[in-house]
N, C-alpha and C positions, 0 to 999 in steps of 0.2 A: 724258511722263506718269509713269513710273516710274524710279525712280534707278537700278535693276538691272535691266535687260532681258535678263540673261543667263538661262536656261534653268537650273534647277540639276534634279538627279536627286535626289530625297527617298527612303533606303532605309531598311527599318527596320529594328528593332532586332536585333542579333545574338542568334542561338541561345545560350542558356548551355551550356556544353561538357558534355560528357556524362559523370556521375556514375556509371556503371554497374561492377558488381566483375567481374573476369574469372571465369570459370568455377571454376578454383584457389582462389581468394579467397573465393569464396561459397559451395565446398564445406568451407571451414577454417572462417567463419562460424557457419556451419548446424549443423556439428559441435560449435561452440564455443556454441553457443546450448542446444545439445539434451542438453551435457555440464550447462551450468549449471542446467536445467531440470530433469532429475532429480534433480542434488542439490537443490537446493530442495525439489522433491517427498519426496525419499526422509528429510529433517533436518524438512518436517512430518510424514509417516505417524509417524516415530518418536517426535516431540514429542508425539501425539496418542497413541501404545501407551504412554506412559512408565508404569511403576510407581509413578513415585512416587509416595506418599502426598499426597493434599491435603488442608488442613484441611474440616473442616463448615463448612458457611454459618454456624452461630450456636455455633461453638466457642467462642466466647469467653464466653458470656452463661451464669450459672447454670441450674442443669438444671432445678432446683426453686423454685421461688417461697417463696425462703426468708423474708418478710414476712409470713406470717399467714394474709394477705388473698387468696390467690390468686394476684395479679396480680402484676406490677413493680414494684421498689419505685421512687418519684420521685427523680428523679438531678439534680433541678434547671435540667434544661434548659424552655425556654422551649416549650411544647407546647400546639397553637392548640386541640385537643381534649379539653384538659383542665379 
């Protein structure tokens, strides 16, 4: 009836080996994580204290509506409210 009457043993698939850090290795890790982590922290809090000066939001635009009229003067751009 069948061509192979022999019995075969069907195993399955092998365990993938174990990825795990020795004790040593994961205490140099953790260390090496916890070093990088403060600096990161400590290079923002100081980005955030910095002194330096930054411009105004509308530094650049006249203080005074030097046009007459109050308002801005027309710069020629294309403006849907106007």
């Amino acid at each position: 009836m069948f061509e192979n009457d022999q019995s075969e043993t069907v195993t399955g698939p092998t365990p993938p080996p174990s990825r795990r850090l020795s004790a040593s290795r994961r205490a140099v890790a953790s260390m090496l994580l916890a070093i990088g982590l403060l600096t990161v922290g400590g290079v923002a809090v100081v980005s955030a204290a910095s002194p330096a000066p930054t411009t105004a939001p509308g530094a650049t635009a006249p203080a005074g509506g030097g046009n007459g009229g109050g308002g801005t003067a027309p710069n020629g751009a294309n403006c849907p409210n106007m």
